[in-house]
C-alpha positions in Angstrom: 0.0 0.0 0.0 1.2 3.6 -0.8 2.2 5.9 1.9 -0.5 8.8 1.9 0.3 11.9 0.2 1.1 14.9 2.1 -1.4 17.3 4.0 -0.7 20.0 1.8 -1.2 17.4 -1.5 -4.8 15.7 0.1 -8.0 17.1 -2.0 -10.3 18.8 0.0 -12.8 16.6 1.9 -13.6 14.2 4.8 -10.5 12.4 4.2 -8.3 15.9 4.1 -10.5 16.9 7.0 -9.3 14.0 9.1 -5.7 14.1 8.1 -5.5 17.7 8.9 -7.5 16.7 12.6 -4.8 14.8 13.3 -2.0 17.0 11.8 -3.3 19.6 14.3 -3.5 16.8 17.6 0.2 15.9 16.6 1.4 19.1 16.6 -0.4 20.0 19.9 1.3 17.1 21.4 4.6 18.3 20.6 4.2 21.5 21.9 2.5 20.1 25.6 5.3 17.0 25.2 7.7 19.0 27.9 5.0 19.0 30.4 4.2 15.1 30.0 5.3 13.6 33.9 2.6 10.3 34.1 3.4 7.2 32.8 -0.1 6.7 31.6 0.1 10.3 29.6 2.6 8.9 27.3 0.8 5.4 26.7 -2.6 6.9 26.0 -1.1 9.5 23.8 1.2 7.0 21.6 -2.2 4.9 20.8 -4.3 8.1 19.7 -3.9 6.9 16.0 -1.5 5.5 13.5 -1.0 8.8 11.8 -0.5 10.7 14.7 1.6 8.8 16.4 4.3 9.1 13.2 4.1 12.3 13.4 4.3 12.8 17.3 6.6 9.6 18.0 10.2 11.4 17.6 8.9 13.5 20.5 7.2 11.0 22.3 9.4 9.0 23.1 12.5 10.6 23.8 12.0 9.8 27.5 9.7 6.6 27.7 8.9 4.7 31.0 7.7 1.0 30.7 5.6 -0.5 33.8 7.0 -4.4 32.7 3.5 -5.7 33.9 1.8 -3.5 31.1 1.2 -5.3 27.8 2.5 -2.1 25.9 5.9 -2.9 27.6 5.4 -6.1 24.9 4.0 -3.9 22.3 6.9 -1.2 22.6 9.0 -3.7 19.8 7.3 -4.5 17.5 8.6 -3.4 13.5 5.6 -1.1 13.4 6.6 0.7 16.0 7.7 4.6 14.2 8.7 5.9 17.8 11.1 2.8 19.1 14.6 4.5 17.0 13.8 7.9 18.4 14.4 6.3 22.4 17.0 8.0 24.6 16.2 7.1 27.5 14.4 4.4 29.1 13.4 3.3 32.1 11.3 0.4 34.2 8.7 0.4 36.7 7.7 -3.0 38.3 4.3 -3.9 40.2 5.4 -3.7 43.7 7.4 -0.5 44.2 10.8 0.0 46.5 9.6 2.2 49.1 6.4 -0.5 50.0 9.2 -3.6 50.1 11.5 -1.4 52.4 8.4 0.1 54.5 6.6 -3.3 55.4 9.4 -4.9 55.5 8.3 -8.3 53.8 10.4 -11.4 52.6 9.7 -12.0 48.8 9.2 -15.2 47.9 10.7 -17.5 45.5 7.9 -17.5 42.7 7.7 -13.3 43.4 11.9 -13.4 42.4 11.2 -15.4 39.3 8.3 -13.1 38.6 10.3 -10.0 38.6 13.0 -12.0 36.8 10.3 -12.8 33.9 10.2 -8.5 33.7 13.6 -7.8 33.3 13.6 -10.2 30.4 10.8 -8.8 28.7 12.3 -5.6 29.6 15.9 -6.8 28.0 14.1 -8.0 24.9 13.6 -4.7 23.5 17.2 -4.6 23.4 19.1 -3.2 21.5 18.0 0.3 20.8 20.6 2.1 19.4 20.0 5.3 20.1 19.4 4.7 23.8 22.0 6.6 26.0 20.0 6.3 29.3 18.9 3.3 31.1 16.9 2.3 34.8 15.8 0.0 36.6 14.0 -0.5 40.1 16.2 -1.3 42.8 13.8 -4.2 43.9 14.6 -6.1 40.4 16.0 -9.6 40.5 19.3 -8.3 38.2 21.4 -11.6 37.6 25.2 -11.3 35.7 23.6 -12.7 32.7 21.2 -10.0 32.3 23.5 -7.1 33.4 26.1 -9.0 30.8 23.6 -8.4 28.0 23.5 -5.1 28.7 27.2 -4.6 28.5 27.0 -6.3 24.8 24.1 -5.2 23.1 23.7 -1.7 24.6 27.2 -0.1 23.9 26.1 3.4 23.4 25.1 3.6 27.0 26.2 6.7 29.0 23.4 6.5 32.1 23.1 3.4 34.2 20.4 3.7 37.2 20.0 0.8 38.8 19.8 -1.1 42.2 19.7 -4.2 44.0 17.1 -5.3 46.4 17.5 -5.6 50.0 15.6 -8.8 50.6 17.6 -10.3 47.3 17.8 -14.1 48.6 21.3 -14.5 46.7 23.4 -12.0 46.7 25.8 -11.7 43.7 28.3 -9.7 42.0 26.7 -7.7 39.3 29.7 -5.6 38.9 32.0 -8.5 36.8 29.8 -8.7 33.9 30.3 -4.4 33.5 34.0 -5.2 34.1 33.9 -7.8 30.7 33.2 -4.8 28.5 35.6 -2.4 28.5 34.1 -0.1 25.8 31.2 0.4 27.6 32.1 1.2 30.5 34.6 3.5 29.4 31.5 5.8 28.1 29.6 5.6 31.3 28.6 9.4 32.2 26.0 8.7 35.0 26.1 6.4 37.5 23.3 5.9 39.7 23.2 2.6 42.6 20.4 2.9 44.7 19.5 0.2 47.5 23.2 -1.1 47.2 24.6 -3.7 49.2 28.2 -5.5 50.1 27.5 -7.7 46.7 29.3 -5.3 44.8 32.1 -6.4 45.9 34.4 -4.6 43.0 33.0 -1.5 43.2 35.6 0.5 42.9 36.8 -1.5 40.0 34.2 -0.1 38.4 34.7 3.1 38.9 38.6 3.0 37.5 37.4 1.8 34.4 34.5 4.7 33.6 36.9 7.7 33.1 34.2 9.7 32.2 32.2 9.5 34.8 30.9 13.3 35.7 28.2 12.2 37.7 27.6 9.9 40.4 24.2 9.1 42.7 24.4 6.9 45.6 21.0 6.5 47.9 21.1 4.3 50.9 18.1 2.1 51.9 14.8 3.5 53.2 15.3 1.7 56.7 16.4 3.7 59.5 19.8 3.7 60.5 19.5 1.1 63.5 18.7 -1.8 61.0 21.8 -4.2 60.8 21.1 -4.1 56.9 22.3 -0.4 56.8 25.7 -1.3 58.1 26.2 -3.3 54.7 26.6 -0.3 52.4 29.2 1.3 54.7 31.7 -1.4 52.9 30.6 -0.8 49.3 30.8 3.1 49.3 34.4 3.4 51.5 35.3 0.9 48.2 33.8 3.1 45.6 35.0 6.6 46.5 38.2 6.0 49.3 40.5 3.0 47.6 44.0 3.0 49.2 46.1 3.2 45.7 45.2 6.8 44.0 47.9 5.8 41.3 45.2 3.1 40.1 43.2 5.8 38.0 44.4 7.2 34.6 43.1 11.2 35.9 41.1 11.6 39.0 36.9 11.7 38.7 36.2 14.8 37.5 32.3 14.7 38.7 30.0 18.0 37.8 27.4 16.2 40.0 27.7 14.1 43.0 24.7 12.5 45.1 24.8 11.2 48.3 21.4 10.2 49.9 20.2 8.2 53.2 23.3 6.6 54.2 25.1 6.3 57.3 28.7 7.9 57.2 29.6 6.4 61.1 32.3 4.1 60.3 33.8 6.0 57.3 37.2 7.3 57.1 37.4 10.8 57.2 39.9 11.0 53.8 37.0 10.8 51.4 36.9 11.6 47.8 40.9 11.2 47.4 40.2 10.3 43.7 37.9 13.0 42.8 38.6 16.5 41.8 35.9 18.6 42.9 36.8 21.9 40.5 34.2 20.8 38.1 31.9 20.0 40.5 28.7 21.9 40.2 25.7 19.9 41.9 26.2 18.7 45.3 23.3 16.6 47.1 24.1 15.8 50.8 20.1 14.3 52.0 19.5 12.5 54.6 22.7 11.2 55.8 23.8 10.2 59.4 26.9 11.4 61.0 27.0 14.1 58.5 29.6 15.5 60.6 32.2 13.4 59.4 32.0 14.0 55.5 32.1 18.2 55.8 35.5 18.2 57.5 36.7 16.3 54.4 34.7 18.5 51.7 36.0 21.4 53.1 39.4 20.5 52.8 38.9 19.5 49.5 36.9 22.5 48.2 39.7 24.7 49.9 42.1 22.7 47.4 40.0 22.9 44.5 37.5 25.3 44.6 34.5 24.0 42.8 32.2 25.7 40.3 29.0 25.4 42.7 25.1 26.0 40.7 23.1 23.9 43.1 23.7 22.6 47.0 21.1 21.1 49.1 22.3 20.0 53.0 20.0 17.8 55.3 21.1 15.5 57.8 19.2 12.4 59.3 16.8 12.9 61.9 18.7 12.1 64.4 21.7 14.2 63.5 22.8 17.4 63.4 24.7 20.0 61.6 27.3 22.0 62.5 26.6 25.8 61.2 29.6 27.0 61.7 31.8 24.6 59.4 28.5 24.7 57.2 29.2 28.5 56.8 32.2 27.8 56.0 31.8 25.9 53.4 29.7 28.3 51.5 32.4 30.9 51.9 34.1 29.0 49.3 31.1 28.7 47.1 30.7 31.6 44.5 27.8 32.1 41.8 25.1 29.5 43.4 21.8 29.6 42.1 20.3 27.1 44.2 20.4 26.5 47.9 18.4 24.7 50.0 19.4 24.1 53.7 17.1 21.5 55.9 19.0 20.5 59.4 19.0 20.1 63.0 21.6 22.4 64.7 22.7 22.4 68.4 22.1 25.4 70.3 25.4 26.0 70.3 25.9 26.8 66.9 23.0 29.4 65.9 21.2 29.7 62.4 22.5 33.3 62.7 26.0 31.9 61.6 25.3 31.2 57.7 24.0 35.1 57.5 27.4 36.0 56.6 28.3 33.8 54.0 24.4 34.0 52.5 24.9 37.4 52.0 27.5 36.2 49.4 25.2 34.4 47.5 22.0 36.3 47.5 22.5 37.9 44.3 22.7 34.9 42.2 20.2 32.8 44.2 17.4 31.4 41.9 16.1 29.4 44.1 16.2 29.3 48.4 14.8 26.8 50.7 15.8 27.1 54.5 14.4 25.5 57.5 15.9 24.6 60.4 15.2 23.0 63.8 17.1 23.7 67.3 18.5 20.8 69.4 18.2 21.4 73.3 20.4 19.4 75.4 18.3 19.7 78.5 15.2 18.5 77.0 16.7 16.4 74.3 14.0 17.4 71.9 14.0 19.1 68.7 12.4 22.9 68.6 11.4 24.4 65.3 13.1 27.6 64.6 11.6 30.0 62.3 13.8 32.1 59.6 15.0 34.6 61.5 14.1 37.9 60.4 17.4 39.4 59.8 18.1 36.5 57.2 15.0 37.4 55.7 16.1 41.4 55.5 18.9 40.0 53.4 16.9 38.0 51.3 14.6 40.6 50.3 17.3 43.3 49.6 19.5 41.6 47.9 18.4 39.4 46.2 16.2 40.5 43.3 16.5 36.7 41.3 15.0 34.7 43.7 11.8 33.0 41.8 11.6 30.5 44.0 11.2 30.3 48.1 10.6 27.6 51.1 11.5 29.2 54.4 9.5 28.3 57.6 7.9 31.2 59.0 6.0 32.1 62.2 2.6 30.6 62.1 0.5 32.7 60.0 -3.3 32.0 61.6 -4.3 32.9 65.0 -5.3 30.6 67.1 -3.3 28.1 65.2 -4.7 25.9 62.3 -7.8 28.4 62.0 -8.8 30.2 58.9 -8.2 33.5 60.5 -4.9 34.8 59.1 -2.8 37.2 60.9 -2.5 40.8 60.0 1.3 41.0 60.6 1.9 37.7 58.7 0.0 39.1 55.5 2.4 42.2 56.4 5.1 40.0 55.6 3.9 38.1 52.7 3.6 41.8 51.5 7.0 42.7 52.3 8.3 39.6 50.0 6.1 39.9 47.3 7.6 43.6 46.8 11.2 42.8 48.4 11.2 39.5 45.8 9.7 40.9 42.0 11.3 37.9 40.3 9.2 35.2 43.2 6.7 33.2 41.2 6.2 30.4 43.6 5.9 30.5 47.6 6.5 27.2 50.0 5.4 27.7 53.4 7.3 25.5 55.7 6.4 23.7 59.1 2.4 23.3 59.7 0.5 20.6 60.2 -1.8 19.8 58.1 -5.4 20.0 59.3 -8.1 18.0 59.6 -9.8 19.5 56.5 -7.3 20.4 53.7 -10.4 23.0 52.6 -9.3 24.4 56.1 -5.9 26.2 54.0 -8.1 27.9 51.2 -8.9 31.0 53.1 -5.2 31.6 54.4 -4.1 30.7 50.2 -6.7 33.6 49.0 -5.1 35.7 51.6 -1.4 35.3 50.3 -2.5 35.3 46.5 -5.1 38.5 47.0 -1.6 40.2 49.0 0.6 39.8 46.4 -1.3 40.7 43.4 -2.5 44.0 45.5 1.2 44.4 46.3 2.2 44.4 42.6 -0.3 45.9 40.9 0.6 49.4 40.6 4.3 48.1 38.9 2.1 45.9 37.0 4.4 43.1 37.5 3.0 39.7 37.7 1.7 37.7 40.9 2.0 34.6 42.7 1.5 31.1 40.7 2.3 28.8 42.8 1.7 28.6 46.6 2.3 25.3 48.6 1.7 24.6 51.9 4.3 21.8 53.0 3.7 20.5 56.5 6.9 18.4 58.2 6.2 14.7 59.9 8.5 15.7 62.3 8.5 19.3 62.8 12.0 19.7 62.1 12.4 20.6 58.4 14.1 17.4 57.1 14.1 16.6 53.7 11.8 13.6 54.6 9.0 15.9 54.3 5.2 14.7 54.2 3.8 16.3 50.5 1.0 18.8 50.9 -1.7 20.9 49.2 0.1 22.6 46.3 -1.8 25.6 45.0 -1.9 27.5 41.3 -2.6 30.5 40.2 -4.2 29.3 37.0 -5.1 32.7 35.4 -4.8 36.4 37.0 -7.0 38.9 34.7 -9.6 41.3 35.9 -9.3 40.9 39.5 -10.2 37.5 40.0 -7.4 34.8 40.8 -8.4 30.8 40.1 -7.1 28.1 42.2 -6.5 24.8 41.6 -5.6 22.5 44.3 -3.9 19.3 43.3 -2.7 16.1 44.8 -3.1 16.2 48.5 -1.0 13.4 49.3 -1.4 11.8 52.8 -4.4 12.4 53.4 -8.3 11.8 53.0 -8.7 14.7 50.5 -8.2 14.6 46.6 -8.9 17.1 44.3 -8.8 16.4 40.9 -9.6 19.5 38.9 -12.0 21.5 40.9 -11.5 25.3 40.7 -11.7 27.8 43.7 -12.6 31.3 43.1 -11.0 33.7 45.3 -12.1 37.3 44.1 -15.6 38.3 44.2 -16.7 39.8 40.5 
């Protein structure tokens, strides 16, 4: 059968009619394809029709995530498929997800490993693509050698590798050899992502020595907390990955522009850290969640102080129940120039004040894109955490000096009086008036630190409040108001990075005095909305 003539060629008629239709859907859906984030956006879209999805499929599937129990995980390969040489990346979701096998804590059985065994093989089957550069799986996937080793041979234009290994994995193996067997490949590894790891990579840093080019590197911990025996396990496989005893066995140090370091427990690790990494390209640096935190910012500091890196984005938490010390925290952002992003979520003793990091803030505030800062006080006597709001002089600098800033989480006073009431405070909309001028460039607001109430509806008021404020504050300079407000409540009232997801409010449209709201995905509790609108402004 001939292919059909152009659009511009069809004769006029139902048959042009249609063909135009879909030329118009096809070019919708490349111009909406950025803001695609749901799995099941980009399965439903990619059926729409045959010529559509010609059309749409270079776009569509740049970035393409599979759930392996999904018969369109089969479908994905077969010849007819327009979209499958467009792939760059691509990655796997399984039916039982990592954070429900690490919460409940469950053994899986034998047929459940074979099961998820059974998905990585379908998964591998649409192997090779050769214009994939980006792969990932699950942590809680049964990954064998033989299956990682057909990886290494098939998919040699690999750069990204995300993948894990599960926790309750019955047999632990070394899925490291069949990486070392291809030289090639590794040698083009860019990203490197191990999430869930344990001691059965037990040549790590092997690995490592043979991807030259690695310029970023993710490693996340297990969900447990840090008491479980389990934990202890990944102490051995990071000091191997980042701290081996001979430097002389790398060509060039690491030179990493991103490095992640999430949920793991730093007790027993050698202070020397990172002697194989030079950190004057570094320019993302992730330090969430981890436990003795106070043993890995000695050894940054010395290192940055050696090579001082070329810093866009830091974000500092510590565990629960750890602390930060501000002082060597200020420190190191003395020696961090040009940042755009900063986000600061720790416990500090109360002998170290929040009042420290002013000084070297004030450095920063000119370039700061984003800032997100909320701290909790530890006191000795009643060994207890206290949450302590930004203080205000911090805030004077923010809104002075910094003129960038489009996006801000800081944990205020609380803003309603008596406390989770509808009944906001005059002095707090005082200060949500003093931002909105202080900030011009601020298009999106995160309140830090409140609870979240027993009706989410509860928040509307307070949100018409802050919206009607800032588009009253910035009307006469007819610059533009709030979009996004989000309310974001902390578990543990202590602004770790472990924070409980909230109501999240738009700002869908701002023209003749009336404001629309949209409240979206309230997580974590009883309360959904899905798409229902809140007028704020009376016509």
């Amino acid at each position: 059968m001939d292919p059909p003539p152009p659009y511009s060629k069809l004769l006029p008629g139902p048959v042009a009619a249609v063909a135009t239709l879909d030329k118009l859907i096809a070019e919708l859906l490349l111009t909406i394809i950025g803001y695609i984030k749901r799995a099941n956006d980009l399965r439903q879209l990619c059926l729409v029709c045959k010529s559509l999805r010609a059309a749409a499929a270079p776009a569509l599937y740049r970035h393409v995530r599979l759930g392996l129990e999904d018969p369109f995980a089969r479908a994905f390969n077969r010849a007819d498929h327009s979209g499958h040489k467009h792939v760059r990346y691509l990655s796997f979701t399984t039916r039982q997800q990592v954070h429900e096998v690490c919460r409940m804590r469950i053994k899986i059985t034998v047929r459940e490993v074979r099961r998820m065994h059974e998905d990585v093989t379908v998964a591998l089957g649409l192997l090779p693509i050769h214009s994939l550069i980006g792969i990932s799986f699950p942590s809680n996937l049964d990954m064998s050698e033989a299956l990682l080793g057909k990886i290494a041979r098939q998919q040699r234009t690999l750069k990204v590798l995300r993948m894990g290994i599960a926790e309750i994995d019955p047999k632990p193996r070394s899925l490291v050899q069949p990486i070392l067997l291809s030289k090639p490949w590794t040698s083009e590894l860019t990203n490197l992502s191990l999430r869930a790891t344990d001691g059965s990579l037990g040549r790590s840093a092997e690995l490592l020595k043979r991807s030259g080019m690695l310029t970023s590197l993710e490693l996340v911990g297990g969900a447990m907390p840090p008491m479980w025996p389990s934990d202890r396990v990944h102490l051995g496989f990071w000091r191997g990955l980042l701290n081996y005893d001979d430097s002389c066995d790398l060509a060039q140090p690491l030179q990493l522009a991103r490095l992640s370091l999430r949920q793991l427990d730093l007790t027993y690790i050698d202070r020397s850290l990172f002697v194989n990494v030079n950190f004057s390209y570094l320019v993302t640096l992730d330090i969430v969640g981890l436990r003795a935190i106070g043993r890995l910012l000695p050894g940054l500091l010395g290192h940055f102080r050696k090579n001082p890196p070329r810093l866009k984005k830091l974000q500092v938490s510590c565990h629960r129940h750890d602390s930060v010390d501000m002082t060597m925290l200020s420190d190191l952002l003395m020696l961090c120039t040009g940042l755009t992003h900063l986000s600061i979520h720790a416990i500090i003793r109360n002998t170290a004040p929040p009042m420290l990091a002013l000084e070297s803030l004030v450095r920063h505030t000119s370039t700061l894109r984003t800032f997100s800062y909320s701290v909790a006080e530890w006191d000795e006597v009643e060994r207890g955490r206290q949450a302590h709001p930004c203080p205000s002089a911090l805030l004077d600098v923010l809104l002075g000096q910094s003129p960038r800033i489009e996006n801000l989480a800081v944990w205020l006073d609380n803003m309603t009086v008596p406390p989770d009431t509808e009944n906001v405070r005059r002095d707090f909309l005082g200060l949500i008036r003093k931002i909105a001028l202080g900030l011009p460039a601020l298009k999106a607001l995160r309140l830090l630190g409140w609870h979240m109430s027993a009706l989410a509806s509860s928040y509307l008021q307070p949100a018409a409040e802050i919206f009607r404020t800032f588009a009253k504050a910035r009307q006469q300079d007819e610059r533009r108001g709030l979009e996004v407000l989000l309310f974001q409540p902390h578990h543990d009232c202590c602004g770790m990075a472990s924070v409980d997801p909230a109501m999240e409010m738009y700002r869908d449209a701002y023209s003749l005095g009336k404001t629309t709201l949209h409240a979206v995905e309230v997580q974590k509790a009883d309360l959904r909305y899905d798409g229902h609108h809140y007028d704020i402004f009376d016509d």
